[in-house]
Every structure is written in structure tokens, then in C-alpha cells.
N, C-alpha and C positions, 0 to 999 in steps of 0.2 A: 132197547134202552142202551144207552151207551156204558161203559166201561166204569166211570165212576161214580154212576148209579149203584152201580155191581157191587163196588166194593163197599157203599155205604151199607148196602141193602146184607151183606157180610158181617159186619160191622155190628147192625143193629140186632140181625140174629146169633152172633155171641155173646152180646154183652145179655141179651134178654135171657140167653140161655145160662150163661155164667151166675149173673144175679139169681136165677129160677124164676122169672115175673111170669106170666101167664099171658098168651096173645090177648085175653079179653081184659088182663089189668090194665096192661100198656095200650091196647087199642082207646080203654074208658080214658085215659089220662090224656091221650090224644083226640079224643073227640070224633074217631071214627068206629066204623064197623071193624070187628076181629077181623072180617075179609077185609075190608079195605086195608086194614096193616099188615094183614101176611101177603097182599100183594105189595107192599112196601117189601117187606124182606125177603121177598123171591126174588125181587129187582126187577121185576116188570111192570112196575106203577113208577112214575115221577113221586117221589116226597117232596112236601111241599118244606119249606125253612121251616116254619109254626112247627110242623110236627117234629121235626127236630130239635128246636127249642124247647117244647114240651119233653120230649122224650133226655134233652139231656140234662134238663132241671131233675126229671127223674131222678134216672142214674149218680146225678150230683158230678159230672164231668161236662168239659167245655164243649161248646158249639162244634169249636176247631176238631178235636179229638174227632167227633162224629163225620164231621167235612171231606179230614183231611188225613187220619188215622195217627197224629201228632197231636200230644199234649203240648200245651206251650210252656217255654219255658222263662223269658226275660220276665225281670220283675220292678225293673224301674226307667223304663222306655224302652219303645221298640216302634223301630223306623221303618215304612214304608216308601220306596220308591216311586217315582210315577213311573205306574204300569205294571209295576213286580209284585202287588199284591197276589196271596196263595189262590188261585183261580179252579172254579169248579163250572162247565159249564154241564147245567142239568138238561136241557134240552136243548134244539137249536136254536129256541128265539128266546133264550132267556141263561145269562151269566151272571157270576157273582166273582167279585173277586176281593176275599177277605183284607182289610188294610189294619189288624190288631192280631191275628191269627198267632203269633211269638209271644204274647204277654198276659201270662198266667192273671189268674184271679181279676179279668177284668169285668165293669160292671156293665159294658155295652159292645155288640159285636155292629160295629160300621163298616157296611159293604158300600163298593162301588157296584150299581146291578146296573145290565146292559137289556134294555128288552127289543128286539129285531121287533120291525115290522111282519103283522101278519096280513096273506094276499087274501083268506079266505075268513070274512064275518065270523068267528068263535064268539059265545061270549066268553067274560071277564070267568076266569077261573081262580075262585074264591078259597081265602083259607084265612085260620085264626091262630092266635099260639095268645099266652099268657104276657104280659106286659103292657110295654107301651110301643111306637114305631116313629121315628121321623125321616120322611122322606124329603129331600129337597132336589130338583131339578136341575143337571149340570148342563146338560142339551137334551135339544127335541123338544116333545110335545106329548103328553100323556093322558089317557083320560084312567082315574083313580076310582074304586069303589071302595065305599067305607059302610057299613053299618047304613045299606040301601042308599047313601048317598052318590051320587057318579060327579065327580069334579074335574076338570077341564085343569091340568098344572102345564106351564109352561114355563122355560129357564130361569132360574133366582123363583119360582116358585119352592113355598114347603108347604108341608100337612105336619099336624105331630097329631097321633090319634090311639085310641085303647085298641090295642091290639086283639083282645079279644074280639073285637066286633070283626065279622067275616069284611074282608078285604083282598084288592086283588088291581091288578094295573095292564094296563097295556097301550102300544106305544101307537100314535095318532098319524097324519099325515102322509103315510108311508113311510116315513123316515126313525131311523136309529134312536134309540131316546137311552139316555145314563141318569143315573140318578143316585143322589149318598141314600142307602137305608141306617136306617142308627136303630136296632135294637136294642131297646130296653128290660 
């Protein structure tokens, strides 16, 4: 796993230790097995957003915090450059790069997420977190799973959908696919 896996998976076991939560509170609020989250916090499992989402609704601290190890802190705008969003790539065919990460108490984290083409048939690798999600299409070509539905989005395409329902993307064509997420 790579490096900022590492440090989230760091991260999630101080604060769970700090707080005193239990792997099987935090795994129940997460929606997975107590193993599945202590391989979260060994840092040798990918976390998916959703659990992080979940886990920092827990806590009651921001998405960012967990991301990126920085609380934000503007509180009445905060500028994004194209391109200089705070960037976390969790695996090779899948980036985020946060574009509100600076601005405390905000009520939706919108990422630019980048998903590479993959050469070898996987399926759709599925996750859920609490809210809502909207996705729209900047380029590429994507096929989207929502709550067993699979949809076919292509550029100036969106979805906005309950996030709870297991969900999961991946890019079509062979080609590069971006796309705004807007967590709710």
C-alpha cells in the first residue's frame, strides 16, 4: 500500500485509541467486519471514502483531517486552483483531489476523482457511507453502480443518489475518466 494509506491507517488508530472506541464500535458504524477495519488500520487494506465519511461523522472531525492530517481552517472562502487541489492518490487507478479541504465547518467535501483505466475485468468495487453523493462527468466514460443499478455516464452526465445504497465506478473505454464527487 502506499505511503498515504499508511498514514491515514495511523491516523484512524490514534484517534480510535485516543477517543477509547472499540474496533467492533467503529467497525459497526462502518459497516464492516472488526477485521475488515483492523486491516484498515494496519494499512494494508485500501479504505474506501464511505468509511471514512463514517468514521469522521464519528469522531465529529472533518473528512480533511482524516485525508490529509490538517484541520481546515478559512471560514469564509477558500480558493481552489485548477490542479492544486490537496491530492491523495489511494491506489494507482483511483485519485482524489480535494477542492474545499481549507474550509472549516463545511457542509459537503467535492472532490475531483480521477479513475485510470483498468487492463484486467475486476468487478465494480462497491462501498456505502451515510448521506447523499453527486457525481457528474468532466471526461471519459464511466459505467456507475448504484443500489444494483449499473449506468452507463458520459461527460455533462450526473447521477445525485443515497449514498447509503452500495455504489462504486469505474472508467470504460480504456480511457481516463474525472468526475466532480460532491459529498453530502
Amino acid at each position: 500500500m502506499n505511503g498515504q494509506i499508511k498514514e491515514i491507517a495511523m491516523r484512524l488508530r490514534g484517534l480510535r485509541d485516543m477517543l477509547n472506541i472499540s474496533v467492533d464500535e467503529i467497525a459497526t458504524c462502518c459497516r464492516v467486519s472488526a477485521e475488515e477495519y483492523e486491516g484498515f488500520e494496519s494499512g494494508k487494506k485500501d479504505i474506501p471514502v464511505g468509511v471514512l465519511e463514517n468514521i469522521s461523522k464519528k469522531y465529529g472531525i472533518s473528512l480533511t483531517a482524516l485525508l490529509f492530517g490538517e484541520e481546515p481552517h478559512m471560514k469564509s472562502f477558500y480558493l481552489t486552483r485548477a490542479g492544486e487541489g490537496t491530492a491523495m492518490e489511494r491506489t494507482r487507478a483511483y485519485k482524489y483531489q480535494a477542492l474545499a479541504s481549507g474550509f472549516t465547518g463545511r457542509k459537503a467535501d467535492p472532490f475531483i476523482v480521477t479513475i485510470e483505466p483498468n487492463a484486467e475485468e475486476k468487478p465494480i468495487h462497491l462501498n456505502s457511507h451515510n448521506g447523499q453523493e453527486m457525481n457528474y462527468v468532466l471526461e471519459g466514460k464511466m459505467l456507475l453502480s448504484v443500489g444494483g443499478h449499473e449506468l452507463t455516464l458520459n461527460e455533462g452526465d450526473s447521477l445525485y443518489f443515497d449514498a447509503t445504497l452500495p455504489h462504486g465506478m469505474k472508467a470504460l473505454e480504456g480511457k481516463t475518466v474525472k468526475f466532480l464527487a460532491v459529498i453530502l
